[in-house]
DRENGU-968011 format. One record per residue (C-alpha): residue in one letter; y, z, x. Coordinates in steps of 0.1 Angstrom, whole numbers, padded with zeros to 4 digits, always signed. Each point is the difference from the previous one (the first is absolute). Last residue first. Example, Ala and Ser with C-alpha at 12.3 -4.5 7.8 and 13.67 -1.06 7.14 Angstrom:
s-0011+0071+0137a-0034+0007-0014
//
This chain:
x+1032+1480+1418x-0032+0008-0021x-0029-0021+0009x-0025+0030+0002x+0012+0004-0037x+0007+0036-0016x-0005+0010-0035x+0016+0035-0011x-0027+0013-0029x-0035+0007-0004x-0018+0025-0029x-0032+0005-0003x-0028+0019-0018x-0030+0023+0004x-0022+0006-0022x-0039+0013+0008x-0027+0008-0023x-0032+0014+0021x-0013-0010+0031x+0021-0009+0027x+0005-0028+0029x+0024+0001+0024x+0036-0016-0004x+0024-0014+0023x+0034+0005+0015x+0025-0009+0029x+0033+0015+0006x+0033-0007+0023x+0000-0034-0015x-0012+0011-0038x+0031+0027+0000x-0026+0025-0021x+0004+0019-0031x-0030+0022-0011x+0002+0014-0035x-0020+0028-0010x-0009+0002-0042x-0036+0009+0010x-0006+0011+0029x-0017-0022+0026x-0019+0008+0032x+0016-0003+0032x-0007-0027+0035x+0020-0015+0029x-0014-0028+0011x+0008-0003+0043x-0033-0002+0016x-0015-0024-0032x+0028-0029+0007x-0003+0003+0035x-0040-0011-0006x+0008-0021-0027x+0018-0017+0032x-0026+0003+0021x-0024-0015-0024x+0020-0031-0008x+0004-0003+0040x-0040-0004+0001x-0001-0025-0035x+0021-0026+0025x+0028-0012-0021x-0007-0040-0004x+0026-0029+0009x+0025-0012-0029x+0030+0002+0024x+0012+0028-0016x-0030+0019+0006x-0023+0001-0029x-0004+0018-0036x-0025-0005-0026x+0001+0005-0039x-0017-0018-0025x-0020-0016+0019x+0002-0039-0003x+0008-0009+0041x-0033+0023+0007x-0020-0025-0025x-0012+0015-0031x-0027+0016-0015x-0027+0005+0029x+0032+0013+0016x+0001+0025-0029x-0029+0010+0005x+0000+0011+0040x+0037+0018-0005x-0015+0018-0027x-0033+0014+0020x+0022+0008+0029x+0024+0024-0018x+0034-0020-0003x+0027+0007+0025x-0013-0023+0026x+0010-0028-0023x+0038+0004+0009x+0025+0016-0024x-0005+0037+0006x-0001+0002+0038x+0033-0028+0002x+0018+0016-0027x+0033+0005+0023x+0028+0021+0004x-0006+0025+0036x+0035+0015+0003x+0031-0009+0020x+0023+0028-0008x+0040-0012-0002x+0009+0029-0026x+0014-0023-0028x-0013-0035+0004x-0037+0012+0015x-0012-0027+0022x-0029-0017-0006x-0036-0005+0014x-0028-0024-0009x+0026-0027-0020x-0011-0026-0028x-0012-0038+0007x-0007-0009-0037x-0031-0019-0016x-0007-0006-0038x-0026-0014-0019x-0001-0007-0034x-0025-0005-0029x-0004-0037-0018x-0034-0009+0009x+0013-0026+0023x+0019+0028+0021x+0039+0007-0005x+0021+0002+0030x+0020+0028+0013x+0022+0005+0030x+0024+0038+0001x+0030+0000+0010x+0015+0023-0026x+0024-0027-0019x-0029-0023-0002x-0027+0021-0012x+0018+0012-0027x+0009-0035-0009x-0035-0008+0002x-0012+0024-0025x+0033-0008-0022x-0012-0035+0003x-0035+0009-0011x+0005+0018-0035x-0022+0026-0005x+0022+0025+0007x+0002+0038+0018x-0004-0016+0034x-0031+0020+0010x-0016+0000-0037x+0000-0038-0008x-0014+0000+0038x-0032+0019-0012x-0009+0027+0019x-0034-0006+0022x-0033-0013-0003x-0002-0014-0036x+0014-0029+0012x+0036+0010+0002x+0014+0000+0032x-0001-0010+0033x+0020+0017+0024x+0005-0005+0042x+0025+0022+0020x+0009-0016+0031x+0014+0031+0026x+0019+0001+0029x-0007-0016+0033x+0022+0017+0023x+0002+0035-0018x-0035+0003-0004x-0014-0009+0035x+0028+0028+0009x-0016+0025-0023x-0034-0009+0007x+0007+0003+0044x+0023+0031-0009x-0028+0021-0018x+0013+0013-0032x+0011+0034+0007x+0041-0009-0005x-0003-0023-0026x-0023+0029-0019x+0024+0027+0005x+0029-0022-0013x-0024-0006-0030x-0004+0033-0011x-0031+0007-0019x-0008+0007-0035x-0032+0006-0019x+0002-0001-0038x-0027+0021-0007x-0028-0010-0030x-0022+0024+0012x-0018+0024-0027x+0007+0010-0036x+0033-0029+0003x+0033+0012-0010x+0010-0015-0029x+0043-0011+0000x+0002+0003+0033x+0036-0019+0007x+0001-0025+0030x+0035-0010+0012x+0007-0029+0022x+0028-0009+0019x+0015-0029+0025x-0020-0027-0022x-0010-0031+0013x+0005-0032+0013x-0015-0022+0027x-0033+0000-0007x-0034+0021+0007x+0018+0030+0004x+0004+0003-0040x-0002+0038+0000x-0003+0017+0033x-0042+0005+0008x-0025+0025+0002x-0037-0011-0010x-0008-0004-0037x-0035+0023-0006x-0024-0015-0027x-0022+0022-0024x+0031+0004-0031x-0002-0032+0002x+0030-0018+0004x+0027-0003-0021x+0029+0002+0023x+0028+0026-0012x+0011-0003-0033x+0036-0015-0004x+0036+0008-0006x+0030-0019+0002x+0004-0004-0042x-0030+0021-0010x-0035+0001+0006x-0008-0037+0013x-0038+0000+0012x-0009-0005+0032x-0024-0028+0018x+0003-0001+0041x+0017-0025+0021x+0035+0002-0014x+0023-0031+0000x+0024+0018-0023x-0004+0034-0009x+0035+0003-0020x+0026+0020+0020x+0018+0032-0013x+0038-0004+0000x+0017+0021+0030x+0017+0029+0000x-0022+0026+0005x+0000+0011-0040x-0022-0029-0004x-0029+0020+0018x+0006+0030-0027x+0008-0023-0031x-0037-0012+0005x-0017+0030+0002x+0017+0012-0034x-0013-0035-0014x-0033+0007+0015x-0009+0035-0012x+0020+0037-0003x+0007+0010+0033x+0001+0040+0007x+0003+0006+0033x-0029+0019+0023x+0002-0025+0028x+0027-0026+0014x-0017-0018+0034x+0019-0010+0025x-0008-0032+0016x+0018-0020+0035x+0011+0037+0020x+0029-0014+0019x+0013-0024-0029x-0012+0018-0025x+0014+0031+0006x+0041+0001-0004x+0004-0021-0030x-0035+0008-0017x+0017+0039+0003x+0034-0018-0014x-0023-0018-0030x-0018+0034-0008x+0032+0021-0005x+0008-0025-0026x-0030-0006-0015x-0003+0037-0008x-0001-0004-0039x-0023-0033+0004x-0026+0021+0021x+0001+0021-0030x-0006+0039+0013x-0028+0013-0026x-0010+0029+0022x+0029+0014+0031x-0010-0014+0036x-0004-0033-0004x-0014-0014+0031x+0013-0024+0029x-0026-0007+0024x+0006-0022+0029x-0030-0031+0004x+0009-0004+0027x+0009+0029+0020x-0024+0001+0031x-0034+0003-0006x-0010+0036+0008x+0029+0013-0024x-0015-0019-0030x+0019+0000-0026x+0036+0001+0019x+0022+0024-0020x+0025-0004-0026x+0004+0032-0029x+0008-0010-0037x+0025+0013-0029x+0032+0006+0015x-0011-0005+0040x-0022+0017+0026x-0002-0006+0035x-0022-0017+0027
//
């Protein structure tokens, strides 16, 4: 596509369209920090249409330097809060990616779908590339809205989503850890001021419900875009010898994690599969380099993570929070 001081912008991978678009340094031991100025009018102009551009062959020295380079969009780097998966702090704003074994794939999905807030942008910076796998598979979620199958998509959109969490216990992320306190008020406050209905249980864990959105509207470019953790969240995710233990453990209303229709009525495990099905058409797939950085608007842009062998590091950045229930 053209060649600018110190890096050249292509798509990655012609076949697939231009997300994620390339943009490489083209002269050895180019800071990404020293051409952050450049960078931020390319972001500017591309990210919108293409959703992710990756930033390859700079020279980025570690997590603080990392960190500086997602603030430097603008907006104050958001805290993890009401996260589903365990991470480790890094540095102010910045967190490991989920630590999951290294065995287990996480299907795609846009950061923090499963409520009603959530980051406009993400950054992932590959600090250890994996020996093998350990992708961060993308897809674009306006391409997924529009190849989802209009009887799911509208079933969907009129009944919403009831996203159902139980924590603690041993089984799942400890609420302490999700609300970044241990005191309970604060919990609930949270919980409060985002809509969301919690109780606490007679052994002294919480539960929470919230009714969250299956599509949404883009608020700068107008896209509608598939924005839901429906396929991940529900039962049906978990391998069949998992999902049959742990409801010898617990109840179905104590799982850690479940998700309904809005009105509380079960997703069918057959339109589960066709959407994972959708989901796996449109992933969008590249190995790691070490030191790349992959930026992604996370409306326009799901990810997810295959499994690897090896050492692997990859950590995040989000930033820009957005509320469904904006006016």
């Amino acid at each position: 596509m053209g060649v600018a001081v110190g890096f050249a912008v292509r798509p990655l991978l012609p076949a697939r369209g231009r997300l994620p678009l390339l943009v490489e340094a083209t002269e050895p031991n180019t800071s990404l920090l020293a051409v952050f100025d450049e960078l931020n009018e390319l972001v500017d102009e591309h990210l919108l249409r293409d959703g992710g551009i990756l930033f390859r062959g700079f020279q980025l020295d570690g997590a603080e330097q990392f960190r500086q380079f997602a603030a430097g969009f603008g907006h104050p780097l958001l805290n993890y809060e009401f996260g589903s998966t365990p991470r480790t702090n890094v540095t102010q704003g910045v967190y490991t990616s989920t630590e999951y074994p290294a065995h287990q794939s996480i299907p795609l999905h846009n950061e923090l779908a499963y409520s009603r807030d959530w980051p406009m942008k993400i950054w992932f910076y590959s600090m250890i590339a994996a020996t093998s796998g350990g992708e961060t598979p993308i897809a674009d979620s306006r391409e997924v809205y529009r190849r989802m199958p209009v009887a799911i998509r509208e079933r969907f959109v009129n009944k919403g989503l009831m996203y159902v969490r139980n924590f603690g216990n041993g089984l799942d992320v400890a609420w302490e850890q999700v609300f970044n306190t241990e005191d309970r008020e604060v919990a609930e406050a949270y919980c409060k001021a985002h809509g969301i209905i919690c109780e606490w249980k007679d052994d002294g864990e919480l539960r929470t419900r919230q009714t969250c959105q299956a599509v949404a509207r883009h608020p700068v470019t107008g896209d509608m875009v598939w924005f839901n953790q429906a396929h991940l969240f529900h039962i049906s995710n978990l391998q069949p010898e998992v999902r049959e233990t742990l409801l010898d453990i617990v109840d179905e209303e104590d799982l850690p994690r479940n998700v309904y229709y809005g009105d509380g009525s079960p997703i069918e495990d057959e339109v589960l599969n066709e959407i994972r099905a959708v989901l796996d058409d449109c992933a969008i797939s590249f190995p790691w380099q070490e030191g790349d950085v992959l930026m992604l608007d996370n409306m326009l842009s799901a990810h997810a993570r295959a499994p690897f062998t090896g050492k692997r590091k990859v950590i995040v950045a989000m930033a820009e929070g957005h509320s469904q229930d904006a006016r």
